[in-house]
Backbone as ProteinMPNN parsed JSONL, in Angstrom:
{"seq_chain_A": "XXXXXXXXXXXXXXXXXXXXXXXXXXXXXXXXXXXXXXXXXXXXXXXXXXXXXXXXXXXXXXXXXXXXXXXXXXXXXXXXXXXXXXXXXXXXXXXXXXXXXXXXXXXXXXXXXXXXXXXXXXXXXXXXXXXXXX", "coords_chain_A": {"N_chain_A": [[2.314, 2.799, 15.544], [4.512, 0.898, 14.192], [6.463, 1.602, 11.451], [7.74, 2.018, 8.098], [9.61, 4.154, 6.24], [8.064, 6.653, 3.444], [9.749, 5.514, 0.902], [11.121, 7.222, -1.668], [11.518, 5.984, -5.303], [11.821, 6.696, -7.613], [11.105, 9.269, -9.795], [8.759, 12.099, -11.104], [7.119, 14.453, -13.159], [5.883, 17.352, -11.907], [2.509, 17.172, -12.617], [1.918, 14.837, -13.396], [-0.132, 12.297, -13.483], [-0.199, 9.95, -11.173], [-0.526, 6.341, -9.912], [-2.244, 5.069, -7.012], [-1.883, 2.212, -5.308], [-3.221, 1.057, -1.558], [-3.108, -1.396, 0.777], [-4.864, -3.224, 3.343], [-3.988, -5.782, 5.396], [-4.764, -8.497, 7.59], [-3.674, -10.754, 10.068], [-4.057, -14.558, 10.282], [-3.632, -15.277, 12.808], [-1.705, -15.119, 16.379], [0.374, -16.24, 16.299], [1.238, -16.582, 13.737], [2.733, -14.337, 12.697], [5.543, -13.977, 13.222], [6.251, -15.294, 10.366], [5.23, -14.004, 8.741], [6.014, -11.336, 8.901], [8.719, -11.831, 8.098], [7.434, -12.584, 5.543], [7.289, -10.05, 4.914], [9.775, -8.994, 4.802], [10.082, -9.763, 2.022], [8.397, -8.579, 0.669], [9.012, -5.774, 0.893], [11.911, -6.074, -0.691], [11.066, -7.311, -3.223], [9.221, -5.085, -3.727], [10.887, -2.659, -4.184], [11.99, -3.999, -6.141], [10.651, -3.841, -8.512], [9.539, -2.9, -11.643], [8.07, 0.434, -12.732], [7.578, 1.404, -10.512], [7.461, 4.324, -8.16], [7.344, 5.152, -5.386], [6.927, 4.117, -1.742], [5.345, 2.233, 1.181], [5.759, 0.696, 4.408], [3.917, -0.322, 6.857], [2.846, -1.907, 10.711], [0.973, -2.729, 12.914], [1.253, -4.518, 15.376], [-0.67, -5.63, 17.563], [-2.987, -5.898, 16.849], [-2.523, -7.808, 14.95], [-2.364, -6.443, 12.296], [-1.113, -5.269, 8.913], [0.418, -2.693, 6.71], [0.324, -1.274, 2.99], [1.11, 0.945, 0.858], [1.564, 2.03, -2.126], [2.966, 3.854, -4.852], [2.525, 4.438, -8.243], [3.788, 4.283, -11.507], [1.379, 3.669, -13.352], [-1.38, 2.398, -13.874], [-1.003, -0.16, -14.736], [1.743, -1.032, -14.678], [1.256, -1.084, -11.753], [-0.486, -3.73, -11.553], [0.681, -5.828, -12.503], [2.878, -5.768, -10.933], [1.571, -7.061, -8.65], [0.319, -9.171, -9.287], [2.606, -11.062, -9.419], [2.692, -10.999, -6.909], [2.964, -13.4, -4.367], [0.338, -15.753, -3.007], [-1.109, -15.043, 0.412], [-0.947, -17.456, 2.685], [-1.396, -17.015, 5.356], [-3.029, -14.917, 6.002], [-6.005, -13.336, 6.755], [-7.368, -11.987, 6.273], [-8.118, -9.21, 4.013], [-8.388, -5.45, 3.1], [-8.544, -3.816, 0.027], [-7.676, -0.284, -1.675], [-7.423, 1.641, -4.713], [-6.349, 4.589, -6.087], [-6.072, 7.593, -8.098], [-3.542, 10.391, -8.087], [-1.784, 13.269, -8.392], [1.616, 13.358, -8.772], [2.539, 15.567, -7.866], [1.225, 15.07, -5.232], [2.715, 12.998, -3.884], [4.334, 12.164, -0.968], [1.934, 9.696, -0.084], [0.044, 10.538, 3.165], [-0.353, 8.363, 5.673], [-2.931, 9.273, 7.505], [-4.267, 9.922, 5.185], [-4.534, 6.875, 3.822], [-5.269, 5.578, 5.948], [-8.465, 6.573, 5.874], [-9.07, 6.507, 2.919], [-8.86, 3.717, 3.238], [-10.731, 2.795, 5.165], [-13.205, 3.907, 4.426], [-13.43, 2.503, 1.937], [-14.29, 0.069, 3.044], [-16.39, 0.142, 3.532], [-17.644, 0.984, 0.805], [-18.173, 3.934, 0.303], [-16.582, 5.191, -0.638], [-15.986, 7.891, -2.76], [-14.231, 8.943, -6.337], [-11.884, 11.295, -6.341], [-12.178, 12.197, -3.722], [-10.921, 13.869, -0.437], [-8.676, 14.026, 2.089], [-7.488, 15.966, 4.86], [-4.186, 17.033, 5.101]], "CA_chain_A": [[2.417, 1.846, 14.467], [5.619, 0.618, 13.433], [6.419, 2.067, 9.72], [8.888, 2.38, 7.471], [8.775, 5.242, 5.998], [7.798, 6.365, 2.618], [10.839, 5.253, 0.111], [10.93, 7.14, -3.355], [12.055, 4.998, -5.934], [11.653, 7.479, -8.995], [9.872, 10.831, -9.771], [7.898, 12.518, -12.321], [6.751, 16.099, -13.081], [4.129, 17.202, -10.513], [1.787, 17.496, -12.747], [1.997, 13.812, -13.694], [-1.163, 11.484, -12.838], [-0.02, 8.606, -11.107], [-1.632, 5.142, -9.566], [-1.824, 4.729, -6.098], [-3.1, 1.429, -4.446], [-3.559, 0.679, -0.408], [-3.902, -2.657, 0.996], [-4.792, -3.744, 5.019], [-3.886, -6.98, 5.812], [-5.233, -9.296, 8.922], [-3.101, -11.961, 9.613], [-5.153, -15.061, 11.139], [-3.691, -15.829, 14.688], [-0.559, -14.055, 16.606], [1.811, -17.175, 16.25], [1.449, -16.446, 12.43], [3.314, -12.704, 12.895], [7.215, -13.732, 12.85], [6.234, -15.341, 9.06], [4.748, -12.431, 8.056], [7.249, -10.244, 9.109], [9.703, -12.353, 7.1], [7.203, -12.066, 4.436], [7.322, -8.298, 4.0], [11.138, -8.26, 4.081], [10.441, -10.347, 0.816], [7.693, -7.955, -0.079], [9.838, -4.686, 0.854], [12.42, -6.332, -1.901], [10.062, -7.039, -4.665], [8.17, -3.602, -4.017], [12.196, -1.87, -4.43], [13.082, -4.198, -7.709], [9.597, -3.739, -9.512], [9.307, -1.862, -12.913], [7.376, 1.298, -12.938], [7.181, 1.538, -8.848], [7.668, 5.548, -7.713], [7.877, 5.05, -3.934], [6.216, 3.1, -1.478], [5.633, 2.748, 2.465], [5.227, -0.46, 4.956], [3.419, 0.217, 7.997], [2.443, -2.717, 11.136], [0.196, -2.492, 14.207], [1.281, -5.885, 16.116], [-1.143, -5.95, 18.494], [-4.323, -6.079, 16.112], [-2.126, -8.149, 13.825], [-2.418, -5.765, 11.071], [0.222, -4.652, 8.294], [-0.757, -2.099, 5.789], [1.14, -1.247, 2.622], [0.77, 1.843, 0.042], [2.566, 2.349, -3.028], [2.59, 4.955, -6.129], [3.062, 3.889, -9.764], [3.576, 5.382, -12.73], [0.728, 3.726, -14.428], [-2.469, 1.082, -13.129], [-0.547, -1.636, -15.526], [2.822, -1.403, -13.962], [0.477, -2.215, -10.057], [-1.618, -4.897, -11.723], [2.02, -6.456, -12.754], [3.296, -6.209, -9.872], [0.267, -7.651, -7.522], [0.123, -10.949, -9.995], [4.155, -11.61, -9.309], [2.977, -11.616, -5.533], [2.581, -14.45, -3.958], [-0.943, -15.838, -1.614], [-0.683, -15.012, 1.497], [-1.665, -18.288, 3.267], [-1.86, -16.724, 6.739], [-3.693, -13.788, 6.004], [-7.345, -13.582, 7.695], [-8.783, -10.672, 5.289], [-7.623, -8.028, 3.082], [-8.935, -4.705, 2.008], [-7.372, -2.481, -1.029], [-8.203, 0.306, -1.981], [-6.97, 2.62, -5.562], [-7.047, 5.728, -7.051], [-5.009, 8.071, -9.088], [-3.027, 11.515, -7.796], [-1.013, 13.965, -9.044], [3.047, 13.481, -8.422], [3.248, 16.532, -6.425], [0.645, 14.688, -4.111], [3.318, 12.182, -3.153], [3.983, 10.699, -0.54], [0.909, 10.039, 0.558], [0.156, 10.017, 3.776], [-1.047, 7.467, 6.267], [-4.332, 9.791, 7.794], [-5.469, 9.553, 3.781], [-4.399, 6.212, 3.478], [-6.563, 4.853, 6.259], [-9.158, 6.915, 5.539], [-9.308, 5.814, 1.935], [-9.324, 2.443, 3.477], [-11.773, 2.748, 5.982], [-14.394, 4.269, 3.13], [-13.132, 1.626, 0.673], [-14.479, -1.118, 3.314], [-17.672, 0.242, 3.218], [-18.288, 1.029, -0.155], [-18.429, 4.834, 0.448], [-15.465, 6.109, -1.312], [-15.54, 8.386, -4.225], [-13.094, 9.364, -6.598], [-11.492, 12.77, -6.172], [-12.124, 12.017, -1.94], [-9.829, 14.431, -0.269], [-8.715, 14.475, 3.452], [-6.628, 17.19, 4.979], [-3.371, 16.566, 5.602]], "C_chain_A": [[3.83, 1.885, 13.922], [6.128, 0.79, 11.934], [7.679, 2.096, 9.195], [8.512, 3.678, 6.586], [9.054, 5.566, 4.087], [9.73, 6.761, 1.498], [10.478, 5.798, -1.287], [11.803, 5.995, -3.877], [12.342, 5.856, -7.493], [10.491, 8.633, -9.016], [9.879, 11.337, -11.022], [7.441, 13.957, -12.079], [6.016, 16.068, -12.472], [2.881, 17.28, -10.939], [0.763, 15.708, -13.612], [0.524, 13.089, -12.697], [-0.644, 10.022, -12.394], [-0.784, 7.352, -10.544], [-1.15, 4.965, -8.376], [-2.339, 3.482, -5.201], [-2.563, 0.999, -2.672], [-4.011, -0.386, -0.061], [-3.46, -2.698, 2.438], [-4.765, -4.909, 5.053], [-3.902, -7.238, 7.025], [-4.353, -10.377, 9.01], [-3.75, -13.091, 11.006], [-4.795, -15.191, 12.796], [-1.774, -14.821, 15.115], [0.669, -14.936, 15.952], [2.195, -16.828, 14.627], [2.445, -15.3, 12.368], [4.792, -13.014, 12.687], [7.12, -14.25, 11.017], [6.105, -14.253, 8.106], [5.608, -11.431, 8.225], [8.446, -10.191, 8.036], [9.007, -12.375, 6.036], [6.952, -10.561, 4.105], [8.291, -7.738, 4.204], [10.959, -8.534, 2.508], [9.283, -9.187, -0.183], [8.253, -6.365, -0.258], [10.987, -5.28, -0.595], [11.516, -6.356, -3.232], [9.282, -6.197, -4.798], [9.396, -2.887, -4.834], [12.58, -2.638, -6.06], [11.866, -4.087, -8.523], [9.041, -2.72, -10.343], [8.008, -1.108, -12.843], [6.45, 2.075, -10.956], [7.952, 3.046, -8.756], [7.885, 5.82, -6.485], [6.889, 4.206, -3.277], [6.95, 3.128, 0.441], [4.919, 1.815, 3.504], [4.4, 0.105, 6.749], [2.855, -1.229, 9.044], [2.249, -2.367, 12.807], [0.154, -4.417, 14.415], [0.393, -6.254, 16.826], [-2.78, -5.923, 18.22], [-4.182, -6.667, 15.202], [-2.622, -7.803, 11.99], [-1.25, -5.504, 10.556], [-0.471, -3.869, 6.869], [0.506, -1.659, 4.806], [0.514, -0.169, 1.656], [2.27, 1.916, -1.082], [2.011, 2.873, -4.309], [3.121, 4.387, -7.517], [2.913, 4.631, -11.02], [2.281, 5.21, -13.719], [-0.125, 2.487, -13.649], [-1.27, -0.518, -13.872], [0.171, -2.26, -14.599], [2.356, -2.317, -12.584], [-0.11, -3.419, -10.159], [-0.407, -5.756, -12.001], [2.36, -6.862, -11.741], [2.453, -7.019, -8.683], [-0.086, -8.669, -8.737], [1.175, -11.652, -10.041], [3.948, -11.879, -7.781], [2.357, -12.567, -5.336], [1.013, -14.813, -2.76], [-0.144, -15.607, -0.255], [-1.278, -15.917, 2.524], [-2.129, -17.898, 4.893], [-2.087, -15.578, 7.011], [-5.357, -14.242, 5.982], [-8.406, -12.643, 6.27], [-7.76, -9.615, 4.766], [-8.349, -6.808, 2.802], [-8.216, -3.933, 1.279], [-8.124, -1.749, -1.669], [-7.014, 0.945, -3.247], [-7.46, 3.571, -6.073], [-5.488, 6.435, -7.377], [-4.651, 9.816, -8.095], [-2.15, 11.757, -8.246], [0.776, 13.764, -8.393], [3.639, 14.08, -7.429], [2.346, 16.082, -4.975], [1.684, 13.498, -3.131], [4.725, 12.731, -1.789], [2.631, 10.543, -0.092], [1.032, 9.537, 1.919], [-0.677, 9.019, 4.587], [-2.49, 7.859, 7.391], [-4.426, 8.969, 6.34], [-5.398, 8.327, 3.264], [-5.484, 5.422, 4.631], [-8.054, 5.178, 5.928], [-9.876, 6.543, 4.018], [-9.703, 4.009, 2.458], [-10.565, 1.841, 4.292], [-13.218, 2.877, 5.15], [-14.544, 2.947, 2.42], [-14.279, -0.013, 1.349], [-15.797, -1.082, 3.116], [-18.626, 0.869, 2.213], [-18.731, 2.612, -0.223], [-17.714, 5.98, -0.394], [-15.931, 6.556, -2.533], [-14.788, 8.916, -5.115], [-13.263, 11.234, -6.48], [-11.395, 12.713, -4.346], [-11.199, 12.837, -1.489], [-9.722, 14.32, 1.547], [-7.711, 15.462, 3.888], [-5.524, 16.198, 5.465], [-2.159, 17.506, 6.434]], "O_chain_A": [[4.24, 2.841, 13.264], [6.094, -0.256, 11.286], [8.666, 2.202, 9.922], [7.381, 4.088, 6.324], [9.926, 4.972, 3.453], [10.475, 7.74, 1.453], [9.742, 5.165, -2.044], [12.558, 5.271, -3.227], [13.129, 5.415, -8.33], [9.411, 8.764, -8.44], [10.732, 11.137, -11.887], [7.408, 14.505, -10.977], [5.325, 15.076, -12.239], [1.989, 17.431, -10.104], [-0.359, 15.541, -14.089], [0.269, 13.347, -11.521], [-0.676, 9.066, -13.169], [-1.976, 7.442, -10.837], [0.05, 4.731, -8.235], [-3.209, 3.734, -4.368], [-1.399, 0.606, -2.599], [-5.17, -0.666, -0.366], [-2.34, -2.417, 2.866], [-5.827, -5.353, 4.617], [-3.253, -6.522, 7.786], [-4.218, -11.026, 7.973], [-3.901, -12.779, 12.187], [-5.588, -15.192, 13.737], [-1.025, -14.183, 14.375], [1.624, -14.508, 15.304], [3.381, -16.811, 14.299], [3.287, -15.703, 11.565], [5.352, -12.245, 11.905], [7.889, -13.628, 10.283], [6.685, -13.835, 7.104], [5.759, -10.642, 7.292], [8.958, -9.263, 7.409], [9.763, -12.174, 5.085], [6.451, -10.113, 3.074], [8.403, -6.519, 4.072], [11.51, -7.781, 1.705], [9.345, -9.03, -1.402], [8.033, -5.744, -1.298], [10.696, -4.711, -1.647], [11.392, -5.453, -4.059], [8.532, -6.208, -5.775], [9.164, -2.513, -5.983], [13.235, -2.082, -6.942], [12.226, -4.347, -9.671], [8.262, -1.845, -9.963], [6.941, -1.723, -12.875], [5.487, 2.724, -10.545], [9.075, 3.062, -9.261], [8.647, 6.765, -6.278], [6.06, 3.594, -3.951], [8.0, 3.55, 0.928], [3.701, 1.933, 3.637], [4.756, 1.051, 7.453], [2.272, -1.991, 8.272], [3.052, -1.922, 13.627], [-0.573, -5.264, 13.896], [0.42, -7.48, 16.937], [-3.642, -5.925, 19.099], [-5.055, -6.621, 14.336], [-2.989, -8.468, 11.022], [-0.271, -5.438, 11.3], [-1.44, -4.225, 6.199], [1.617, -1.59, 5.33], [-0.707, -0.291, 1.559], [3.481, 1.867, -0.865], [0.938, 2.53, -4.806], [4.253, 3.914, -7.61], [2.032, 5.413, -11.379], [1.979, 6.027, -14.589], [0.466, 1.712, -12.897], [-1.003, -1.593, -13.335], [-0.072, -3.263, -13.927], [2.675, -3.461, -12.262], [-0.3, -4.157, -9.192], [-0.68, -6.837, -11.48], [2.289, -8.045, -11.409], [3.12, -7.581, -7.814], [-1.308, -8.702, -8.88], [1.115, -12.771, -10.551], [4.668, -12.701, -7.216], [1.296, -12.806, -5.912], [0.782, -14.069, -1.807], [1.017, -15.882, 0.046], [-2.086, -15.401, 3.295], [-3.063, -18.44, 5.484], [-1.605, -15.019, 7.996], [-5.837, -15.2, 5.377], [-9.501, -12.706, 5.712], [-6.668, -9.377, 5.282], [-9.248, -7.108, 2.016], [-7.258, -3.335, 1.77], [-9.129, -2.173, -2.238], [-5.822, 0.836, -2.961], [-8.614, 3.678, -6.49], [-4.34, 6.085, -7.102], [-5.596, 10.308, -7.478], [-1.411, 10.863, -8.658], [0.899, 14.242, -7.265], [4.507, 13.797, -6.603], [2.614, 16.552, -3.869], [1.455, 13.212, -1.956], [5.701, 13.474, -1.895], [2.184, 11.59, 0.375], [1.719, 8.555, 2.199], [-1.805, 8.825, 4.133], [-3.044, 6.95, 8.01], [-4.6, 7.753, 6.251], [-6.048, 8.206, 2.226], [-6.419, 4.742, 4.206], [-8.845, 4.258, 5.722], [-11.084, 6.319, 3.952], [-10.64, 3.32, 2.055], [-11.17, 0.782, 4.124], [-14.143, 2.071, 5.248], [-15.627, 2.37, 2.323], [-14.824, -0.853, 0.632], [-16.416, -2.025, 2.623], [-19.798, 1.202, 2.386], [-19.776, 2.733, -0.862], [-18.049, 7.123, -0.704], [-16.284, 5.738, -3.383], [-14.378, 9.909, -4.515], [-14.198, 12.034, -6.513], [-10.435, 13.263, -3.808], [-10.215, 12.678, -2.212], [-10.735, 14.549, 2.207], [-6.969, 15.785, 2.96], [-5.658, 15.088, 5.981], [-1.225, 16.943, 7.007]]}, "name": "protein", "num_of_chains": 1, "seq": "XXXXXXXXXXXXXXXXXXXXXXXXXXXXXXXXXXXXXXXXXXXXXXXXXXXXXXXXXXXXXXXXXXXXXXXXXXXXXXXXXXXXXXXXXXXXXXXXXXXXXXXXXXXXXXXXXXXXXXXXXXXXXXXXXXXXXX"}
């Protein structure tokens, strides 16, 4: 899987609770894939200029036209801010996102507990505290 890898942006004591949300995106057909691409340079920028963002980490499996995105925040507000400044994604098939909260020194997270959270999340299984090894 093609990734970028996880970008701090700002840090906090480790003992700090922060907000982390996970989203999988489908995008509907292949021809759609060079748009999308060009939309998550625009979403890599507005993840990097958006108030109260702590780091953050793009990830894309071409060949199941998936792209998956995780990012840490200092606070649920700051994410709900930022995810009402983004834009629809007209050539996206399906979505799932998943959030929950971890401690500072848990960052970055990685991408085992990020699918794993997502995989749970699709089927309604997840509970908070969830832990996977990493």
């Amino acid at each position: 899987m093609p990734a970028r890898p996880w970008s701090a942006r700002a840090s906090l004591p480790p003992t700090y609770a922060c907000y982390v949300t996970a989203s999988q995106q489908l995008v509907r057909r292949y021809r759609d894939l060079p748009a999308v691409l060009v939309g998550l340079r625009a979403a890599d920028r507005q993840l990097r200029d958006s108030e109260g963002l702590l780091g953050y980490a793009l990830a894309v499996r071409l060949w199941d036209r998936t792209f998956c995105i995780v990012s840490a925040w200092v606070d649920q507000d700051a994410a709900e801010t930022a995810e009402r400044t983004a834009g629809p994604g007209r050539t996206r098939a399906g979505r799932t996102s998943v959030s929950w909260f971890c401690l500072a020194e848990e960052l970055p997270v990685g991408w085992d507990e990020v699918r794993h959270r997502l995989r749970h999340s699709a089927h309604g299984v997840i509970r908070p505290g969830d832990r996977v090894a990493r």
